[in-house]
N, C-alpha and C positions, 0 to 999 in steps of 0.2 A: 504494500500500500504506500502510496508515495501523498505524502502535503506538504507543500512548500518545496522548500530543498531538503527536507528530510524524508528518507524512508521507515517506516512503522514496520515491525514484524516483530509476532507474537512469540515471544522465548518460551513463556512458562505459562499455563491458566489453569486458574480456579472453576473448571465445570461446573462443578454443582454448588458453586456459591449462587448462581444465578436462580435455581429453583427454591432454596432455601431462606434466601432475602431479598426483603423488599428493598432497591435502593432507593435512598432517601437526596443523598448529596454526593457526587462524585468529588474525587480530587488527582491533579497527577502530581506524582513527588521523584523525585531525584532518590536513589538509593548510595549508601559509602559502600562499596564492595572492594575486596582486594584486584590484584591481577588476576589470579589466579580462579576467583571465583566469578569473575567476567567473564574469563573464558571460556568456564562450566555453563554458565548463561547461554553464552553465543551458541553452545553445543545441544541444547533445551535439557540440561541434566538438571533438574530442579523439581520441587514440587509446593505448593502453596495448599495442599491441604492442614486444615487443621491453625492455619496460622492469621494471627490478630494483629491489630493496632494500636498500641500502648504510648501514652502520654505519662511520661516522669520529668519532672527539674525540667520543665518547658523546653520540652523537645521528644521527637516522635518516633518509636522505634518499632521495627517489625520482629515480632515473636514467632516463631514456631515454623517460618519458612526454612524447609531443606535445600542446598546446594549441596551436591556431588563433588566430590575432588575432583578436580580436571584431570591430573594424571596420577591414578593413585600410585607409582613407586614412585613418583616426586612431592607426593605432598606433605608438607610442611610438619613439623614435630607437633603433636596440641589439636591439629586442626578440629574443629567443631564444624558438623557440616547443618547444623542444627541453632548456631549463636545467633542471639540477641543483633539485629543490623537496625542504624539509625534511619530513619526518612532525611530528608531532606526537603523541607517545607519552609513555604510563610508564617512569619512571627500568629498573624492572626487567622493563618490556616489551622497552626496549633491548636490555638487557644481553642476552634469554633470544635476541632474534633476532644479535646479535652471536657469543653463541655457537651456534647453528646454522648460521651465516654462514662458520665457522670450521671446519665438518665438514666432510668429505671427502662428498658427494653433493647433501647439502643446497643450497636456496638459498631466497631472499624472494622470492614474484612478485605483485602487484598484480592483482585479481581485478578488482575495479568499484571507480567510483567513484561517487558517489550523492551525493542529497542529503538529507538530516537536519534537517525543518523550517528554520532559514535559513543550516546549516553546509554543507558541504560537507566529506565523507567519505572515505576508501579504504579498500578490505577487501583486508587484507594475507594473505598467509598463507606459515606455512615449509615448503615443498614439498619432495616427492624428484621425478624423472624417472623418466617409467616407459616401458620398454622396448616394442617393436614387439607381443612378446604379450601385454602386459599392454592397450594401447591396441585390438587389434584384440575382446579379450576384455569389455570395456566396449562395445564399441559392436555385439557381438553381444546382447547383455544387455539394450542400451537398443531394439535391434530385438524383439527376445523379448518385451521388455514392450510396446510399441507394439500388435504381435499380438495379446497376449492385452486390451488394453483395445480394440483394435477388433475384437475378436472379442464381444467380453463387450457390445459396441453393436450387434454385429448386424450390420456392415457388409461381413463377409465371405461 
């Protein structure tokens, strides 16, 4: 996918974050990663299941995201493929997810991560959870519309 003079493409996604919450407010942030786990990125050796968005000491960290060793007889003493990686946000992007972090339903979940001509990206957003009718109701919808564009082809 190309905008601007950057091209966009999907490293790592969260699938079933999309069935499981409602988004409320997207955000994109910048992530601190090593060389080494850029690399693993560029490779799509990662996974975002299971991982949140954490507000401490006014700054925003991603929890629970796995990156792979890029090359496991090279990687590094200690590595954690599992640690604690800062966001990189607006002072008042913080704050806005800090306080929905602080509501009662709310929380931050990590959508994709991508690449941004030579950055690498996360697409954050502040979700709610949504209930068993709410899920089965969406994916009657996305069946409805399937129908009607393979009807609309002819293939029925």
């Amino acid at each position: 996918m190309r905008y601007g003079d950057h091209f966009f493409m999907n490293l790592v996604e969260n699938k079933k974050a999309h069935l499981r919450f409602e988004i409320l407010k997207p955000f994109q942030a910048g992530i601190e990663l090593s060389g080494a786990e850029t690399k693993s990125l560029r490779k799509k050796q990662g996974s975002l299941e299971g991982a949140r968005v954490l507000v401490r000491g006014g700054e925003a960290f991603l929890v629970g995201m796995s990156i792979s060793p890029y090359q496991v007889a090279n990687t590094p003493e200690g590595y954690q493929p599992d640690a604690t990686r800062r966001l990189l946000l607006k002072k008042d992007e913080i704050a806005e997810i800090g306080d929905a972090e602080s509501k009662k339903g709310l929380t931050v979940v990590p959508f994709e991560v991508y690449n941004a001509g030579r950055y690498i990206k996360v697409r954050i957003a502040i979700v709610r959870g949504k209930n068993k009718a709410d899920k089965r109701q969406d994916l009657k919808r996305k069946d409805d519309e399937r129908e009607i564009q393979q009807a609309m082809r002819g293939k029925k």
